[in-house]
N, C-alpha and C positions, 0 to 999 in steps of 0.2 A: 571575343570569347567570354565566357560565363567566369569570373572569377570567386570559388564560394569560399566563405568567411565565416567562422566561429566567431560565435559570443562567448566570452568568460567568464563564468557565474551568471549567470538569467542576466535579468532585466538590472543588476548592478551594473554588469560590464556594459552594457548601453547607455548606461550614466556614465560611468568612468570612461567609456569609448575605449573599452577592454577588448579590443578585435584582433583577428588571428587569422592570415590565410591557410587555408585547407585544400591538400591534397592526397592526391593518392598514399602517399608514405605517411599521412599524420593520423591517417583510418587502419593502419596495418596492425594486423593482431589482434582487435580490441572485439572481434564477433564472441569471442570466450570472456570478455571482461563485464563484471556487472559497473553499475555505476554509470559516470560520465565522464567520457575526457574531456571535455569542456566545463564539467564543474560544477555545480548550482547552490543558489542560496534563496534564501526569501528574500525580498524587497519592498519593505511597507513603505516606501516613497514614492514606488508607482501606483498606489491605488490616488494620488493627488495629480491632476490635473496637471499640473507647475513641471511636474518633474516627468507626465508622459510626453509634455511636451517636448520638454531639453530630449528623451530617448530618442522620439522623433528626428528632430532636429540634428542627433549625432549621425541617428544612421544614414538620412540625408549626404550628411555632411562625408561619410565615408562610401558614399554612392552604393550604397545598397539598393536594389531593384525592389527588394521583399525579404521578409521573412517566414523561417519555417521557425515553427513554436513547438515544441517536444511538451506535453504537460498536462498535468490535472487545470483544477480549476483558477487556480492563483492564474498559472501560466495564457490559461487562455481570457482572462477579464483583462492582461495586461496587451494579447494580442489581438482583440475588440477595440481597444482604446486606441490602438496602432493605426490598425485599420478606418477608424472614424476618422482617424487625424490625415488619413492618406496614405498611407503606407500598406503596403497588401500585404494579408499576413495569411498562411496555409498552418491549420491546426493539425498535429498528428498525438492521437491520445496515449500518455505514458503515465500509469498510477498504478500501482498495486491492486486498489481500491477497485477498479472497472467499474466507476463510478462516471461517467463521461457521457452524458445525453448524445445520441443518433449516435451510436455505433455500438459491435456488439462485445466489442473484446479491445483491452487496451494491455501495449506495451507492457510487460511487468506482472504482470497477472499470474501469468501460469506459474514462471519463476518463483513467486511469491510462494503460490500454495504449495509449490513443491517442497519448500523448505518448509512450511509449516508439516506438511505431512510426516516427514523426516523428520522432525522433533517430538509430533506428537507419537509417532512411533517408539522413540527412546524412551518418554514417559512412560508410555504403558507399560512399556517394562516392569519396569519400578512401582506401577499403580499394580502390577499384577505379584508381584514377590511379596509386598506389604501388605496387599488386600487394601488399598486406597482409593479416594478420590483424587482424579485430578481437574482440576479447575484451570483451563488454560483460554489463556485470553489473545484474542490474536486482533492485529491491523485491521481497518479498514474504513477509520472514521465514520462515519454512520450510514455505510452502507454494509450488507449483511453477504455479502457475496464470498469472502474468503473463510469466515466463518463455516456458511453454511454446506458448500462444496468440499471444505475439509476436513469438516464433523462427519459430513457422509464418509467420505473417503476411509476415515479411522474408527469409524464404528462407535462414534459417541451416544452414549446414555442419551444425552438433549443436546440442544443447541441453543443458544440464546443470543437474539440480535434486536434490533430496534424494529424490521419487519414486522416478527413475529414474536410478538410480547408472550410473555411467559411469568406465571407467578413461583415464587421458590414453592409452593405448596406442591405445583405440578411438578416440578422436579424435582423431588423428595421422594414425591408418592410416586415415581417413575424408579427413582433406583430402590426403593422399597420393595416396591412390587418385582424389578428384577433379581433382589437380592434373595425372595423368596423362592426363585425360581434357579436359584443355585447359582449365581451372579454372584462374584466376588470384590472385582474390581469396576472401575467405571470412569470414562472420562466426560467430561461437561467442556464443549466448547463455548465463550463466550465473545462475541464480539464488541471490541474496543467503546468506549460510549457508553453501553448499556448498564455499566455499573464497575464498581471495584471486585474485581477478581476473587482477595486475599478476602472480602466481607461475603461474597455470596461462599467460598469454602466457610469460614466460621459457621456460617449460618444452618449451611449443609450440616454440616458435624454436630452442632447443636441440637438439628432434629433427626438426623439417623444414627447418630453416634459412631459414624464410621469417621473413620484419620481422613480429613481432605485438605489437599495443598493446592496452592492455587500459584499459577506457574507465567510470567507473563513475557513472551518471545520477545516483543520490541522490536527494534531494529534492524535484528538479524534478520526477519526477513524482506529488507531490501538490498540485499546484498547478495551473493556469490555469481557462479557463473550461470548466465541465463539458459535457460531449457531450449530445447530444439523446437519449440512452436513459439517463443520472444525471438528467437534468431534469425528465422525465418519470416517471420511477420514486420 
């Protein structure tokens, strides 16, 4: 019989030989939970040769067949290394980011911009009582995908990602031009990378002299409970 095994913390716990058998009752409940129950952390000791060895070597050693690797890019350069070494390893793509070559849609994703869209809707609130800018900067390391998706979704002035470069002039002269056309308020989504948030509002404010804040989500969004298309996927 198939006996399957959790890792505890990535590629730590295959140093530490942090293993855990899994069954039907250690998977119960958790389709509503975001996160991991098994855990994760970075690991700069497996980008070294020395140490994917010993990983190797443990999971060997606890008679694993293979591994399944949950993960962006960290996760799967350390299941590449696995794999060269012998160890067969099955990539399944999990990143907010949907940053993950040959596939079209990664774990986490939708979850993501849902929460971002939910915040940036609170915002505007507040962008529209005050007559403001909001400058919000969302996830996604240098791909422009949650960005871009949930600027649409929320009706943003601009977007701004590494994609699709953009000068503060153009987006000046954009809510400019909207403000003359009875536009009051306005939000700018920006994607992570492309610059500091809090310096393109100054900058904003400097040339249209409208209040802009610049608002930066972080972390929350990899968090709450996953949407009905992470559930099912």
């Amino acid at each position: 019989d198939i006996i399957p095994m959790g890792v505890i913390r990535g590629y730590n716990g295959l140093l530490s030989k942090n293993f855990q058998v899994m069954g039907a009752k250690s998977v119960c409940n958790i389709l509503k939970r975001g996160g991991t129950i098994l855990f994760t952390a970075r690991c700069k000791e497996f980008y070294e040769k020395e140490y994917q060895k010993i990983g190797y070597e443990n999971c060997i050693e606890a008679g694993m067949d293979g591994l399944v690797v949950i993960g962006g890019d960290g996760s799967y350069n350390g299941a590449k290394a696995l794999s060269e070494l012998g160890l067969p390893c099955i990539g399944i793509p999990g990143t907010i980011d949907n940053d993950i070559a040959s596939t079209e849609y990664t774990i986490g994703y939708d979850t993501a911009m849902n929460t971002v869209v939910e915040m940036i809707d609170k915002l505007d609130d507040t962008s529209q009582s005050h007559h403001r800018c909001s400058v919000v900067e969302v996830m996604g390391r240098h791909a422009g995908h949650v960005a871009l998706n949930t600027g649409i979704s929320c009706g943003a002035i601009h977007i701004i990602t590494e994609d699709i470069p953009v000068s503060i002039k153009a987006v000046t002269d954009r809510i400019l031009e909207a403000k003359e056309q009875g536009k009051e308020h306005f939000i700018i989504v920006v994607s992570e990378g492309v610059g500091d948030a809090d310096e393109i509002a100054k900058e904003i404010k400097a040339i249209t002299g409208i209040e802009s804040r610049a608002s930066v989500l972080g972390h929350v969004q990899r968090g709450g409970s996953p949407s009905l298309r992470d559930r099912v996927t």
